[in-house]
Backbone atoms as SQL, in Angstrom:
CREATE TABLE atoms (id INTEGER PRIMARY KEY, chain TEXT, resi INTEGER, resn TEXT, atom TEXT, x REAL, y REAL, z REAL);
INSERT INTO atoms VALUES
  (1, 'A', 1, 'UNK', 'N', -12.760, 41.958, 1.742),
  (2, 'A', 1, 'UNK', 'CA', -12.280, 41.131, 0.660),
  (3, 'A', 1, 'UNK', 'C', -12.572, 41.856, -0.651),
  (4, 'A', 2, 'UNK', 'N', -11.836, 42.009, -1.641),
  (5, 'A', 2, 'UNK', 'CA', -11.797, 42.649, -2.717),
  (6, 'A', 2, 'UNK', 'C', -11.353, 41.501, -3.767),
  (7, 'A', 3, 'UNK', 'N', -12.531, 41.732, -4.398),
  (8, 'A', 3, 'UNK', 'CA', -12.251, 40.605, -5.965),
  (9, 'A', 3, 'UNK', 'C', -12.024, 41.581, -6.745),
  (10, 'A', 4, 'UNK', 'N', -10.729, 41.038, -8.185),
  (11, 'A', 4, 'UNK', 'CA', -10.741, 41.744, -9.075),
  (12, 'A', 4, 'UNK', 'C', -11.516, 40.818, -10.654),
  (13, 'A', 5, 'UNK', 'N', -12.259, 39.732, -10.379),
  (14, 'A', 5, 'UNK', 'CA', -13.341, 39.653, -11.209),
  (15, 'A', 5, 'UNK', 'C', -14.513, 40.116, -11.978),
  (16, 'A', 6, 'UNK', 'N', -14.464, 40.187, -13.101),
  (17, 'A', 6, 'UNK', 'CA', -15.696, 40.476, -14.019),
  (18, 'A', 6, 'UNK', 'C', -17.113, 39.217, -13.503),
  (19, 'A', 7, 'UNK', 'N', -17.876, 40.003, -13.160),
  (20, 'A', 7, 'UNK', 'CA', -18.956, 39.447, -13.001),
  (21, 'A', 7, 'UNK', 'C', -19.379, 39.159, -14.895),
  (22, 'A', 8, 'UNK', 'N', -19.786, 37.148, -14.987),
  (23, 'A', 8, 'UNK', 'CA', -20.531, 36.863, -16.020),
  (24, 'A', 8, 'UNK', 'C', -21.721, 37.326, -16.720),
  (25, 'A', 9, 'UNK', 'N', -22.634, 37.617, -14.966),
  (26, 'A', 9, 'UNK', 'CA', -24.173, 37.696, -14.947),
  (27, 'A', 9, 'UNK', 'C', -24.264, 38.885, -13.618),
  (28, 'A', 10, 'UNK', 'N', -25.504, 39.602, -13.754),
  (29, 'A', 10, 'UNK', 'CA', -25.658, 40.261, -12.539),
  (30, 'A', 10, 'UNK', 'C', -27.320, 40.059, -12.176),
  (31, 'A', 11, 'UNK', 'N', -27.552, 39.762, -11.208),
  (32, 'A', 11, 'UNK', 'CA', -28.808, 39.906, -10.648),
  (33, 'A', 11, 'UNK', 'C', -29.196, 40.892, -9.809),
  (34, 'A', 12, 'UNK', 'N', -30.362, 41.635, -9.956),
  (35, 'A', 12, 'UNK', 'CA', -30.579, 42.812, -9.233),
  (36, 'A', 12, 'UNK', 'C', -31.826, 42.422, -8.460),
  (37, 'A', 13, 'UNK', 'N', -31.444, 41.787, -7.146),
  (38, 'A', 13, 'UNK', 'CA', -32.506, 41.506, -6.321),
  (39, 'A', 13, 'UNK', 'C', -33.076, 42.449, -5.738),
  (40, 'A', 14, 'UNK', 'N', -32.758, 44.085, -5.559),
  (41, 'A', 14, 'UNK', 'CA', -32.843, 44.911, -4.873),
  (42, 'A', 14, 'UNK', 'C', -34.784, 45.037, -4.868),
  (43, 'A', 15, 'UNK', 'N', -35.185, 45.358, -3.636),
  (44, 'A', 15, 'UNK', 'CA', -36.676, 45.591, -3.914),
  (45, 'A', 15, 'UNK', 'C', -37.394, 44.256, -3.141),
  (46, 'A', 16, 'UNK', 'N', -37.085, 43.203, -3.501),
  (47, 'A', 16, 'UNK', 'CA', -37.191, 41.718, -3.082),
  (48, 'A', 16, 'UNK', 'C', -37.460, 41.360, -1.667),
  (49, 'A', 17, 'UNK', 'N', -38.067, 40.726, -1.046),
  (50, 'A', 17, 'UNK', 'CA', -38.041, 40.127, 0.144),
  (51, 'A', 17, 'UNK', 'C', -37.834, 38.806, 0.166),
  (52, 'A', 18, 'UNK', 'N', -37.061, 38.506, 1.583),
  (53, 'A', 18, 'UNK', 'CA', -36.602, 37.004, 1.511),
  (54, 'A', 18, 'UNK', 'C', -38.209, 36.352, 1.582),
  (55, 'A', 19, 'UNK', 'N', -37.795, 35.400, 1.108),
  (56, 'A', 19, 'UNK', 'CA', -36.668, 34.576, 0.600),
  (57, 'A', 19, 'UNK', 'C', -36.400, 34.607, -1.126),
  (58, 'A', 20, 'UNK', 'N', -36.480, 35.677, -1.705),
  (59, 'A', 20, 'UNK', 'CA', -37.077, 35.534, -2.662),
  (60, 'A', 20, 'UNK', 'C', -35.154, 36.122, -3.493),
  (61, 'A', 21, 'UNK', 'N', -34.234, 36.873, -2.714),
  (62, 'A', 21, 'UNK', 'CA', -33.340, 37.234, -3.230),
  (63, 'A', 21, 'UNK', 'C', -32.460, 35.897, -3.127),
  (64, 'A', 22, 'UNK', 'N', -32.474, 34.964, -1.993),
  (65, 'A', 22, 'UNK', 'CA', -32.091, 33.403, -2.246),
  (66, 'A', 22, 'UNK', 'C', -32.437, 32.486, -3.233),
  (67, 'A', 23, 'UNK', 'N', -33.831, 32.662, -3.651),
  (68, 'A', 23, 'UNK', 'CA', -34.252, 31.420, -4.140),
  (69, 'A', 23, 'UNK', 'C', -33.760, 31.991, -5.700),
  (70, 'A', 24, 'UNK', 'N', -33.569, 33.549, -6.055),
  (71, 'A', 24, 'UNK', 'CA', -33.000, 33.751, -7.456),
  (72, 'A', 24, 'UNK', 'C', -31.897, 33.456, -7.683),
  (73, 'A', 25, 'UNK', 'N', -31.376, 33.910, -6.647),
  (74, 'A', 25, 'UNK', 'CA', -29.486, 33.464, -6.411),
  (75, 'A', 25, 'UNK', 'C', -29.482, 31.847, -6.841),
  (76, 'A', 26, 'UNK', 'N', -30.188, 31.259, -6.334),
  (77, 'A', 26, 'UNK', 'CA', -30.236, 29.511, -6.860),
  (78, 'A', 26, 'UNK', 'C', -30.427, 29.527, -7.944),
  (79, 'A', 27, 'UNK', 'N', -31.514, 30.184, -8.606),
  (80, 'A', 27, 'UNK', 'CA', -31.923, 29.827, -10.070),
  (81, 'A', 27, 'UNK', 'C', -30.912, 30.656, -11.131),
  (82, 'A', 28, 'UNK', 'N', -30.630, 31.629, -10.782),
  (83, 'A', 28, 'UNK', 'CA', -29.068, 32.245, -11.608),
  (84, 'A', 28, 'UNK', 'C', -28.227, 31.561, -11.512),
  (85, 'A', 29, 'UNK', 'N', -27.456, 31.002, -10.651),
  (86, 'A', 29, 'UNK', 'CA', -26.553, 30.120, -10.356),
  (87, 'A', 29, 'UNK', 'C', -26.308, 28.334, -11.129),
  (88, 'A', 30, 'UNK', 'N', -27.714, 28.074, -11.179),
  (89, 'A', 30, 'UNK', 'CA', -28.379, 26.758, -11.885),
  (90, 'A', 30, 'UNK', 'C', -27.878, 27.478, -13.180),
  (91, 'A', 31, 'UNK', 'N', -28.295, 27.766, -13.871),
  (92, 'A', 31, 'UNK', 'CA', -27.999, 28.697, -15.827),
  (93, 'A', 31, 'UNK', 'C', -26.478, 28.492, -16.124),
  (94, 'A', 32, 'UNK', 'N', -26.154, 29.294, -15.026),
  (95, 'A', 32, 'UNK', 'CA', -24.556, 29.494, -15.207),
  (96, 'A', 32, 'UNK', 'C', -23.892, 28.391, -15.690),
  (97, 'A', 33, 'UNK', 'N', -22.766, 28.377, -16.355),
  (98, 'A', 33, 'UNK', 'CA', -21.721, 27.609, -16.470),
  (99, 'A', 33, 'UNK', 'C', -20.881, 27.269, -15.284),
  (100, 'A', 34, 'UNK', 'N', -20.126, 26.382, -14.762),
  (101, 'A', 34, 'UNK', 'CA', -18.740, 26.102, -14.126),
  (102, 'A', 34, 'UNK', 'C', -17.932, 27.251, -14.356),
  (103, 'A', 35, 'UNK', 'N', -17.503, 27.922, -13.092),
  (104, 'A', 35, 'UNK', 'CA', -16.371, 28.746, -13.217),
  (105, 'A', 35, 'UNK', 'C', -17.005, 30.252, -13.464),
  (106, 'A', 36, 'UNK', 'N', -18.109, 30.546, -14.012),
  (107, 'A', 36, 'UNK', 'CA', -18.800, 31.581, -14.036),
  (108, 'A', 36, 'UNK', 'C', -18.704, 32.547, -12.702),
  (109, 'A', 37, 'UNK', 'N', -18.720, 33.700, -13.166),
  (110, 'A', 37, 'UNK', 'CA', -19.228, 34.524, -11.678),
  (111, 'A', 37, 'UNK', 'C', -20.523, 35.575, -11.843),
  (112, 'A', 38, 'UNK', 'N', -21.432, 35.471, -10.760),
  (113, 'A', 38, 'UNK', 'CA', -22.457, 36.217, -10.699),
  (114, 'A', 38, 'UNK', 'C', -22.336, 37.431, -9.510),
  (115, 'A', 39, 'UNK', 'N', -22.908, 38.237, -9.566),
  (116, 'A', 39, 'UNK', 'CA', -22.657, 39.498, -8.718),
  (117, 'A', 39, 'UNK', 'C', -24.346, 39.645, -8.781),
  (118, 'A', 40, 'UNK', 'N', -24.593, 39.759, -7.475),
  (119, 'A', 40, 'UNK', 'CA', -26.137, 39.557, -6.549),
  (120, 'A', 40, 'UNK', 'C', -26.046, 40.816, -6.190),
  (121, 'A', 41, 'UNK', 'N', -27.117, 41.863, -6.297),
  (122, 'A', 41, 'UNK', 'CA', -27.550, 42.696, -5.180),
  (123, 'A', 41, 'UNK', 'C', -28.431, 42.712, -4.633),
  (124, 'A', 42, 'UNK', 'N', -28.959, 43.006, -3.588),
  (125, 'A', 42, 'UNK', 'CA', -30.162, 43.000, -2.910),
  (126, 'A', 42, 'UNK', 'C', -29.867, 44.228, -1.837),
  (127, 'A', 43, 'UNK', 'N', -31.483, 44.064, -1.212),
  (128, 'A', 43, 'UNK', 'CA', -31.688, 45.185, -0.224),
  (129, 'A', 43, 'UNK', 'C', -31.971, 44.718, 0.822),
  (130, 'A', 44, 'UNK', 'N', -32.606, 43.317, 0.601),
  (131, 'A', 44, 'UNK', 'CA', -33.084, 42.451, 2.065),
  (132, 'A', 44, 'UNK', 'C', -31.997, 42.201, 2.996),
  (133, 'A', 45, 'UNK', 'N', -32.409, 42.961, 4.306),
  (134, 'A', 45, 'UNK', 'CA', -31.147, 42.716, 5.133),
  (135, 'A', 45, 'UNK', 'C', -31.091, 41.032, 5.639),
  (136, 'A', 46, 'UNK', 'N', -32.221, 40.171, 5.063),
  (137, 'A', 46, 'UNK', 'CA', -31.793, 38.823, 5.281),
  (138, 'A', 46, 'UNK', 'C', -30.755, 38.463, 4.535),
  (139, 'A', 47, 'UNK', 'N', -30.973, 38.834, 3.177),
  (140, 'A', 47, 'UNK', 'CA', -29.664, 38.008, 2.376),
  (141, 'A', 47, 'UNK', 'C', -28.140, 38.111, 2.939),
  (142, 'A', 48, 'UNK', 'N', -27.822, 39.062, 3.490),
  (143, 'A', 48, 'UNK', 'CA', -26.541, 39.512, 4.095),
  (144, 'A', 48, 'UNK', 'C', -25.851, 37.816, 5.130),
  (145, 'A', 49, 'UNK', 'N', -27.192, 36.850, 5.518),
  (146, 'A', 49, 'UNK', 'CA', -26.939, 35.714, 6.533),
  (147, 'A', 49, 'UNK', 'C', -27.084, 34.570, 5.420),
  (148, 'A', 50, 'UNK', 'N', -28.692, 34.586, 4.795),
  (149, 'A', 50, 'UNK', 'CA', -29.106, 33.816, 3.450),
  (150, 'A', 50, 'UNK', 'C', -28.012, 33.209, 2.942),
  (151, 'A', 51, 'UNK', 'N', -27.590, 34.351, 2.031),
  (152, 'A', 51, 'UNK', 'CA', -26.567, 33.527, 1.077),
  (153, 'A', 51, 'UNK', 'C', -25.259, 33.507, 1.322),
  (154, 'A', 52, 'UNK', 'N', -24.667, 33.400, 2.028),
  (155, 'A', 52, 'UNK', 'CA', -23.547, 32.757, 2.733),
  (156, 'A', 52, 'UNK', 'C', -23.983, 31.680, 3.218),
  (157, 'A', 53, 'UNK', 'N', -24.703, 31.792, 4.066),
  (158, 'A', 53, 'UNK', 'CA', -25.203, 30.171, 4.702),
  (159, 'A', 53, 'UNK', 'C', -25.378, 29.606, 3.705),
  (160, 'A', 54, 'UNK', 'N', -26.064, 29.654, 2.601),
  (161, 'A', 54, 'UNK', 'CA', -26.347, 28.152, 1.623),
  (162, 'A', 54, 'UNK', 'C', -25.127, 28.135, 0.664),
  (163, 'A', 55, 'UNK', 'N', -24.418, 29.213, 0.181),
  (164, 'A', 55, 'UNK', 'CA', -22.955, 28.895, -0.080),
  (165, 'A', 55, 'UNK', 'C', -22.095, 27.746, 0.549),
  (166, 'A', 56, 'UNK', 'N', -22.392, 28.104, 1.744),
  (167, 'A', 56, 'UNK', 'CA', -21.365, 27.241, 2.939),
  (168, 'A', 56, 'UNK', 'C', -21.979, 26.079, 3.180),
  (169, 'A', 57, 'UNK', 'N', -22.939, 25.732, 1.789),
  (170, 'A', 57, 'UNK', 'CA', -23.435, 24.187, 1.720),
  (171, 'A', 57, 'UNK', 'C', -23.421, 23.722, 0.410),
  (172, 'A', 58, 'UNK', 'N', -22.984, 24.921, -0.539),
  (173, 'A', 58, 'UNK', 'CA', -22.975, 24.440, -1.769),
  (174, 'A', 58, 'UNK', 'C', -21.521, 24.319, -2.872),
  (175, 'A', 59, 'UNK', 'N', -21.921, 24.050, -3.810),
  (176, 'A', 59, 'UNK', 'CA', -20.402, 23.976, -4.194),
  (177, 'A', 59, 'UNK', 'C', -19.908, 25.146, -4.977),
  (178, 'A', 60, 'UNK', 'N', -20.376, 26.414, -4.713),
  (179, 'A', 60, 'UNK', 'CA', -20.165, 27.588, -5.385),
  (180, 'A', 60, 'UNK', 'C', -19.302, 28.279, -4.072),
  (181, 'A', 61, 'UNK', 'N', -18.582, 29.479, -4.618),
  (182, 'A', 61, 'UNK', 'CA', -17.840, 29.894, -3.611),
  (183, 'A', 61, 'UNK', 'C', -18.244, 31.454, -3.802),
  (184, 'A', 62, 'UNK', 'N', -17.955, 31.897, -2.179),
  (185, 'A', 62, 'UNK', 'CA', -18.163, 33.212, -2.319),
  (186, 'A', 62, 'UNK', 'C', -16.966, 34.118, -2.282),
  (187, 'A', 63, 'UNK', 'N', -16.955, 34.945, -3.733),
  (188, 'A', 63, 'UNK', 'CA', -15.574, 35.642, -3.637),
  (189, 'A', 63, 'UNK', 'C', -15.631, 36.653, -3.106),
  (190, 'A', 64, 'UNK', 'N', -16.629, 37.497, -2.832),
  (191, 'A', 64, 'UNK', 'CA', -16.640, 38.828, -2.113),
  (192, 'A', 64, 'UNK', 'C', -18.380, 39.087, -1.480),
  (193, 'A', 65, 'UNK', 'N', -17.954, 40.114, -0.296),
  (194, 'A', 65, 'UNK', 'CA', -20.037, 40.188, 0.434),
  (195, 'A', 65, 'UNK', 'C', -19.228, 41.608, 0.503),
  (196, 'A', 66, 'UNK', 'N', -19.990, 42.740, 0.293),
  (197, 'A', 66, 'UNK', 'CA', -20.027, 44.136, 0.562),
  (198, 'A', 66, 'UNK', 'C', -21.384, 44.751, 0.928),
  (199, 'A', 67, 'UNK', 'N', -20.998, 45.260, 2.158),
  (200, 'A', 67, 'UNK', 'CA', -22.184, 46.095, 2.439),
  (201, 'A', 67, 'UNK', 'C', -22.075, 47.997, 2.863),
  (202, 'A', 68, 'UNK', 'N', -21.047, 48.113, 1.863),
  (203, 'A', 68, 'UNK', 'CA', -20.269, 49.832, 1.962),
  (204, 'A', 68, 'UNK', 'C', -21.477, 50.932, 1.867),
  (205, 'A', 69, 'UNK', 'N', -22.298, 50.270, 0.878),
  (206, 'A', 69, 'UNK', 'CA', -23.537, 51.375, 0.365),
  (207, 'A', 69, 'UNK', 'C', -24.532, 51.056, 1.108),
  (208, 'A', 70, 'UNK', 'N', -25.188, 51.958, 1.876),
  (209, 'A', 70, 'UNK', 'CA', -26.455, 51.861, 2.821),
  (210, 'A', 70, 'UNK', 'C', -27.329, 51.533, 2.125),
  (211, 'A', 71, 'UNK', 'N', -27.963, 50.497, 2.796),
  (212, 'A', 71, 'UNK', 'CA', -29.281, 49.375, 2.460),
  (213, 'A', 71, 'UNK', 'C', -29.177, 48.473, 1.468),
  (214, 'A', 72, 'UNK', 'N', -27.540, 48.318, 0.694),
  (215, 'A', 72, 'UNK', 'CA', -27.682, 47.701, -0.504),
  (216, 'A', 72, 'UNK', 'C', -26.587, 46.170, -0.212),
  (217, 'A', 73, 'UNK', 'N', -26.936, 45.336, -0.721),
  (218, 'A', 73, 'UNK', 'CA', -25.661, 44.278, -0.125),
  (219, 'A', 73, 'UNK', 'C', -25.621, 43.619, -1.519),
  (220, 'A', 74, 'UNK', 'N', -24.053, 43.574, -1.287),
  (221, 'A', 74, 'UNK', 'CA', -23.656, 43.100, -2.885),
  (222, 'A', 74, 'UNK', 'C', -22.265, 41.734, -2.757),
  (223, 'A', 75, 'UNK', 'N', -23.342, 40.686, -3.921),
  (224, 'A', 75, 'UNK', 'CA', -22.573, 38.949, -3.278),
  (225, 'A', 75, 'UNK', 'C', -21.574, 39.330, -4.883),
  (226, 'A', 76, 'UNK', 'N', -20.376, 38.430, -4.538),
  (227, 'A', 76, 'UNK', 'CA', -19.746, 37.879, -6.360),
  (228, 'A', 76, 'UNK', 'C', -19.852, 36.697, -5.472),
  (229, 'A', 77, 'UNK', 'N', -20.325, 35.801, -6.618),
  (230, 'A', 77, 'UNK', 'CA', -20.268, 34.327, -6.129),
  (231, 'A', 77, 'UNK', 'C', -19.809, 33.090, -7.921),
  (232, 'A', 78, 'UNK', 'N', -18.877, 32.595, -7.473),
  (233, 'A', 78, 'UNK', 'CA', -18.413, 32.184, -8.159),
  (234, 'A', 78, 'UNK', 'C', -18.642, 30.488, -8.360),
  (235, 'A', 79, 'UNK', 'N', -19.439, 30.628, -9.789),
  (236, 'A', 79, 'UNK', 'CA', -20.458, 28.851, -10.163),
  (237, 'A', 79, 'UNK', 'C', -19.729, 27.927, -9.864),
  (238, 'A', 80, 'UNK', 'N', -19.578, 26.886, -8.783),
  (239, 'A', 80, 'UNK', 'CA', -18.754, 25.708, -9.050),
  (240, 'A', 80, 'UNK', 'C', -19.532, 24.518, -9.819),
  (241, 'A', 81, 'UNK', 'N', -19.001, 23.625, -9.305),
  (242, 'A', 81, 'UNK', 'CA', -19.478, 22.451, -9.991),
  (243, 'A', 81, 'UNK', 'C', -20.174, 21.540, -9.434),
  (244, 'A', 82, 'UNK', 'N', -21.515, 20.585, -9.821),
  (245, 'A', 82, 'UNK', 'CA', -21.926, 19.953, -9.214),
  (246, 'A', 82, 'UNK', 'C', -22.162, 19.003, -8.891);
């Protein structure tokens, strides 16, 4: 999946252990505006399951998951509303 979105905000979880690249993804996400997009990276090969799963409970959507670059996984997730 290829977004052609400008990320609003970027978070650089890289370095992080779960749960800790989730629980920022929440608190970046909380800040944001409606309609905003954030672009997540991390290194934790948990987040790759993490944040999709709580996406797929929340009202934010995920526009793109890439994992092209070794060890690095990169979310755009786009703020919905709550």
């Amino acid at each position: 999946m290829t977004c052609k979105s400008t990320p609003s905000r970027q978070l650089d979880a890289c370095g992080l252990r779960c749960p800790l690249p989730l629980l920022r993804t929440k608190q970046a996400l909380a800040a944001m505006k409606s309609g905003e997009i954030l672009e997540v990276l991390a290194t934790d090969a948990g987040s790759w399951r993490d944040i999709p799963a709580y996406l797929s409970r929340a009202p934010h959507q995920l526009l793109e998951q890439d994992d092209s670059e070794a060890s690095l996984f990169r979310f755009l997730i786009q703020r919905g509303e709550d």
